[in-house]
N, C-alpha and C positions, 0 to 999 in steps of 0.2 A: 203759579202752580201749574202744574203739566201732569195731565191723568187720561190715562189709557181708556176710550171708552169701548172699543172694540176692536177684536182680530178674525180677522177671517182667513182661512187659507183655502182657494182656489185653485181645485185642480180638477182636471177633465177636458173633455173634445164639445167643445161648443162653436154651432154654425162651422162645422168639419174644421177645425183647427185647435190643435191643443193649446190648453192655455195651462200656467202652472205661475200663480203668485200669490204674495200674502196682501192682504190689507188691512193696515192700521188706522182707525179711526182715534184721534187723538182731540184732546180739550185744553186750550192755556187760558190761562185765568190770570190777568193783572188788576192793578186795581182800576183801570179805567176803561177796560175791555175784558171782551170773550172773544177768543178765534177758534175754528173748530179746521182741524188741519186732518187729510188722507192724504194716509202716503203710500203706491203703491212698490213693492219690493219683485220684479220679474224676475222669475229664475230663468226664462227661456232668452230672452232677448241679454237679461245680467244686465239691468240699468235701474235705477232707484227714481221715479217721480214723484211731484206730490201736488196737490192745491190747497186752496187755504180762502175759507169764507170770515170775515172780518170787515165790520164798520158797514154790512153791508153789501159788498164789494164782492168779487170770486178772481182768485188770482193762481195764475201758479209757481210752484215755489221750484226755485234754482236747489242743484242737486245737494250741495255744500247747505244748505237750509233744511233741504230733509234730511241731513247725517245729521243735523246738529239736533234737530228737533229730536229725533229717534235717541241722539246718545241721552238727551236730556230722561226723554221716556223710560231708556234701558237702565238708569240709574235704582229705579222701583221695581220693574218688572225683567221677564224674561223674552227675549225673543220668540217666535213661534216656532224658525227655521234659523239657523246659523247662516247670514251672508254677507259675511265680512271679507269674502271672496271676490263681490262685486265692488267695483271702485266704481 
């Protein structure tokens, strides 16, 4: 199960540099685990990162993982910002 636990959009001039993305705080639920996954969406730089706390452990996750993750997400919800423009 994959449940959206928050979004944030950030934008503004912080320590003299603008910054301008969203962040998705996401929750997957299997039956033998929790992973709590952020992922963040740059509109300045136009690149998708993300990491992922699991079993413990703090990793982070390859670009093709956060698409995957977010389409799973976008299945219930709406996105905050449209960026299907960023590959």
């Amino acid at each position: 199960m994959v449940k959206l636990k928050s979004v944030r959009q950030i934008q503004g001039i912080y320590n003299g540099n603008y910054t301008d993305f969203d962040q998705y705080t996401i929750e997957i639920h299997s039956s033998f685990s929790t992973k709590e996954v952020s992922i963040i969406v740059d509109f300045l730089k136009e690149e998708i990162t993300g990491d992922c706390i699991a079993h413990g452990n703090w990793f982070d996750l390859e670009k093709e993982a956060c698409l995957e993750i977010l389409d799973l997400m976008l299945m219930n919800n709406q996105p905050k910002r449209d960026f299907s423009h960023i590959n």
